[in-house]
N, C-alpha and C positions, 0 to 999 in steps of 0.2 A: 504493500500500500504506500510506504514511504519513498520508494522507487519510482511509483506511479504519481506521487506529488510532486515529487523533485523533475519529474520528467515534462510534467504540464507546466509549471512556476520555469522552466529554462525554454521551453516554447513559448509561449505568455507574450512576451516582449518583440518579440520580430512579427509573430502572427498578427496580432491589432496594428501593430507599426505599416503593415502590408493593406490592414484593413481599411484603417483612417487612407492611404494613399489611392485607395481602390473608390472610397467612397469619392474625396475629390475628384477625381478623374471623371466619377459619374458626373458630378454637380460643374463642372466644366464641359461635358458633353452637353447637357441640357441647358448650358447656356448660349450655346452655339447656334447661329441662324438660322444653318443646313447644317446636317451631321455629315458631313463629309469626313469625321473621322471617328475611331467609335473609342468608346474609353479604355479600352482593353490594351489598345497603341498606347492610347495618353498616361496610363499608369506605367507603360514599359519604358517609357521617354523620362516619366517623371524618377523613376525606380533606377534610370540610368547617369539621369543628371543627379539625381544626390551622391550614387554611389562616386562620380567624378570630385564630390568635395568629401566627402565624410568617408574618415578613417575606419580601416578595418575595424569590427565592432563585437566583440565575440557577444556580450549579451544578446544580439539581434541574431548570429549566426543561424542559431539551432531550428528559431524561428521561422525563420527566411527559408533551410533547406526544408523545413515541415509543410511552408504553405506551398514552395517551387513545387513540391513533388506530391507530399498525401493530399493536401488539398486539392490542387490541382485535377487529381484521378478522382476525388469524390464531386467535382463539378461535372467529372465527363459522365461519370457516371449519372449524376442529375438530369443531365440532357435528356438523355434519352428516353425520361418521360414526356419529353413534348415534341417526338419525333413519330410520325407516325406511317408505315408502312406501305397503308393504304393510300396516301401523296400521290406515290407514282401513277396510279390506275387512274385517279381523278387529272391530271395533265397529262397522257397520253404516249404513246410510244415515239412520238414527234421530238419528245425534247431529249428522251433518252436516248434516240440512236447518234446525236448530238453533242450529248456528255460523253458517250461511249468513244466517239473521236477525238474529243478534246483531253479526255483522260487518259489515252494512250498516248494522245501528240505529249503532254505533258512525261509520264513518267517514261516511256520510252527514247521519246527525246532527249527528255532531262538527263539521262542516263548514260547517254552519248556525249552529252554535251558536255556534261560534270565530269565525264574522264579526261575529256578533250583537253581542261581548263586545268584538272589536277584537286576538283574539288572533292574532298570526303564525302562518302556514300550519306552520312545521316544529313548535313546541311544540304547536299542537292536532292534529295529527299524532299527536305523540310520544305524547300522552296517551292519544288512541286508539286507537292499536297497543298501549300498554300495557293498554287494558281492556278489549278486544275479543281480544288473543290470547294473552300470557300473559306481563306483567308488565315485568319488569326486562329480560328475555332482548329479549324485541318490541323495545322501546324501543334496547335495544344494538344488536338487529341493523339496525335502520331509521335510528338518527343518524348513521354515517357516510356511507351511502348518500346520506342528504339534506344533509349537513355541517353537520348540524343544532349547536349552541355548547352548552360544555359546562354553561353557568348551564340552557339548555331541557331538557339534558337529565336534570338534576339536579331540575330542578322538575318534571317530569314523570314520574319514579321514586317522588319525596316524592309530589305527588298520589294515585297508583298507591298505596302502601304506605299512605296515609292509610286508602284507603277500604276497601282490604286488611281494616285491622284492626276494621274496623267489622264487615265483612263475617262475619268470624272469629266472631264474638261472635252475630251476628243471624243467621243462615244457622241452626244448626240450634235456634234458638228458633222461626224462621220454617216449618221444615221440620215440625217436629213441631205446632205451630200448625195446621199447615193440613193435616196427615196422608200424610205424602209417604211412598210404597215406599221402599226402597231405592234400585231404581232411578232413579224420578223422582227422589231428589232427589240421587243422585250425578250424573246427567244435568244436572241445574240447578247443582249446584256448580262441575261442571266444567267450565261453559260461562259463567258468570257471572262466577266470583271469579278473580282476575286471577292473580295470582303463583303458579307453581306451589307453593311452600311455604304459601302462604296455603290452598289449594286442598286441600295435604294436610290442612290443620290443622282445616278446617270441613270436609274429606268424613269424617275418620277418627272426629272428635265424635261425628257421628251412629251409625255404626255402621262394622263393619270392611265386611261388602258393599258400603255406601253410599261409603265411601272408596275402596277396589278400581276401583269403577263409575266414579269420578270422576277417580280416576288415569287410567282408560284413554280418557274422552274426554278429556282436558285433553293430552294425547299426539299422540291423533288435533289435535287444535286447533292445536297446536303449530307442523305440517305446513304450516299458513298462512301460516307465516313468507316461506315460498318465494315465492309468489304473488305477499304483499303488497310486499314489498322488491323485488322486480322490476319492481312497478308504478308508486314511488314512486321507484325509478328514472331510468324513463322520464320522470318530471313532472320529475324534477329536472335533467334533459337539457334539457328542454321551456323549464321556469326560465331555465335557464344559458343557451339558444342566446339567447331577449326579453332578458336582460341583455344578452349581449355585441351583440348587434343594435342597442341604442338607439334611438337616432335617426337613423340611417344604414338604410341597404336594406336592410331584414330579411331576404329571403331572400336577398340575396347574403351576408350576414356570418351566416348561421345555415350556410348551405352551406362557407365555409370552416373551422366549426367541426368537428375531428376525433373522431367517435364516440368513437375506441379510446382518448382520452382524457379522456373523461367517464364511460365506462362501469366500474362498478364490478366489476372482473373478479374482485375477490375471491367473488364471490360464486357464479361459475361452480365457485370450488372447492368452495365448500358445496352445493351441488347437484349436480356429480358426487360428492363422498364420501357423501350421503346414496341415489346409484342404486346406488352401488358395495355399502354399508349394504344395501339392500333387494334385492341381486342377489346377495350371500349371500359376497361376495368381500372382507368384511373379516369376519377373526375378531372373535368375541365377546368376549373378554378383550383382543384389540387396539382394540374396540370403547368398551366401558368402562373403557380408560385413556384414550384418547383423549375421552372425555366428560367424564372427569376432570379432566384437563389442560385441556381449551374452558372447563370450571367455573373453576379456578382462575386461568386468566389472564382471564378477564371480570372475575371480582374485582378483579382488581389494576388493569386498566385503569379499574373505576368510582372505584376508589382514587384512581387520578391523575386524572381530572374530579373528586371531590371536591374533591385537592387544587386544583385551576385555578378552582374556585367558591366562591364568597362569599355570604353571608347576606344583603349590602349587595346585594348584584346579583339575587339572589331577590326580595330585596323592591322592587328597583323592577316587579318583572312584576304587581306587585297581585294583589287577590282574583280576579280574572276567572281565572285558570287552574284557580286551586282548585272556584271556581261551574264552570267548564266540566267539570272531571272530577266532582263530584257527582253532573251533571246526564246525564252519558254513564254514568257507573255505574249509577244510580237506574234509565235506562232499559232498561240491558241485563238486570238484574233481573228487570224485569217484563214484557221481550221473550220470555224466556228461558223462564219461567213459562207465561207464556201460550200459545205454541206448544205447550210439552207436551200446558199443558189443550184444546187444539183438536186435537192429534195423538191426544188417549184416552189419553194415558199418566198423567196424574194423575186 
């Protein structure tokens, strides 16, 4: 019991520290004209610029790895009670032969690309789940799965949010440019621009249908989380068994490796609470508190990666990460695009 005090009283102190950060971040969100950026960014920036003044802090340490990392897994696991299954069949096979493009152009590009550049498999990863599903959320729910470090995942949020805001801006210059429906181009936003805030901010521009349209694929998209995190999973099982194996008998030291203890079981909770979601057995108002609360403590855990990241540590990863997320945006773009124009929708 005395264990268990001592253990909550040295968490205590970075936890609330991550809280109070998370909560500004909201109350600066919502003072924002247009949300063109969502608090989740603004706690990692704000998490980032203290950590550039404030000296290492062991009180806050234990804290800060508590919220980065358990917290963090009990948001994701939150979600997915307000994710629901049934999404996809109410928007159509339309949007998803679309994502299914865009999310190969992404990780199999990215994959190519990330060697090309000499980037580490978990940060071009990172970026890829950020711009193939949808933004900051992807990226949280896939880093601890991969135990991806909090500097990868900071750079690949910053990436992400860069190309966001470009996005923001060009999307319905582009749109009207080239004559796009409603549909078409809620269809293209929604599949394209990464951050769901982002997403609102270029579909609702163009119009309020066009925005509606894009909400509801970017939803549908979302749904990919499941898939992906389960697959990157497995790779990172796959990882872990060639490390511990070395140079000793592979398969005898990958065989004494315990599944139940590489498997990230959190995630069996967010995938039962999103069938339980879509099988009608979690209320709607216990539904959207519970999405609530998955919001607000994601914030606070990107808070304490913030704070655990440095500027100094960003910039040794060089321009390659930024060139690789350009080049995986740019494409998804004009993946995205183009399938309509050969589906007859534009």
């Amino acid at each position: 019991m005395q264990k268990l005090y001592t253990g909550f009283i040295n968490i205590l102190p970075g936890f609330l520290f991550a809280l109070i950060i998370a909560w500004i971040s909201k109350f600066i969100e919502e003072l924002l004209p247009i949300h063109l950026i969502g608090a989740s960014v603004i706690a990692l920036f704000i998490g980032m610029g203290i950590n550039a003044f404030l000296p290492e802090n062991k009180l806050l340490n234990e804290g800060l790895k508590f919220t980065s990392k358990k917290i963090l897994k009990l948001a994701i696991i939150l979600l997915g009670a307000s994710l629901s299954i049934s999404t996809i069949l109410s928007i159509g096979k339309m949007s998803i032969l679309v994502m299914l493009f865009t999310l190969l152009t992404c990780f199999g590009g990215g994959y190519y690309i990330g060697r090309m550049l000499g980037i580490n498999w978990k940060l071009s990863n990172l970026i890829s789940a950020g711009t193939g599903i949808c933004g900051g959320s992807a990226i949280a729910a896939i880093a601890p799965v991969i135990d991806a470090k909090d500097k990868d995942i900071a750079y690949a949020m910053s990436a992400t949010f860069l190309f966001d805001m470009a996005m923001i801006i060009m999307f319905p210059i582009l749109g009207d440019f080239m004559g796009l429906s409603d549909m078409a181009y809620g269809l293209w936003a929604g599949t394209a621009v990464n951050d769901t805030s982002s997403v609102v901010a270029a579909g609702y521009a163009y119009s309020e249908n066009a925005g509606d349209f894009a909400m509801m694929v970017k939803l549908t998209r979302t749904l990919s989380i499941i898939p992906t995190v389960l697959v990157f999973a497995f790779i990172n099982i796959h990882v872990k068994r060639q490390k511990e194996a070395g140079n000793t008998d592979i398969a005898k030291e990958a065989a004494s490796i315990k599944f139940s203890s590489l498997f990230p079981w959190f995630i069996v909770g967010f995938v039962v609470l999103a069938i339980l979601n879509s099988s009608g057995f979690i209320p709607v108002t216990l539904s959207e508190t519970l999405k609530e609360l998955s919001k607000f403590l994601m914030i606070a855990a990107l808070a304490a990666i913030g704070l655990n990241t440095s500027f100094k540590d960003m910039k040794k990863a060089g321009i390659s990460p930024m060139i690789h997320g350009f080049i995986i945006s740019a494409l998804v773009v004009i993946v995205a695009i183009a399938v309509e124009y050969f589906m007859g929708i534009v």
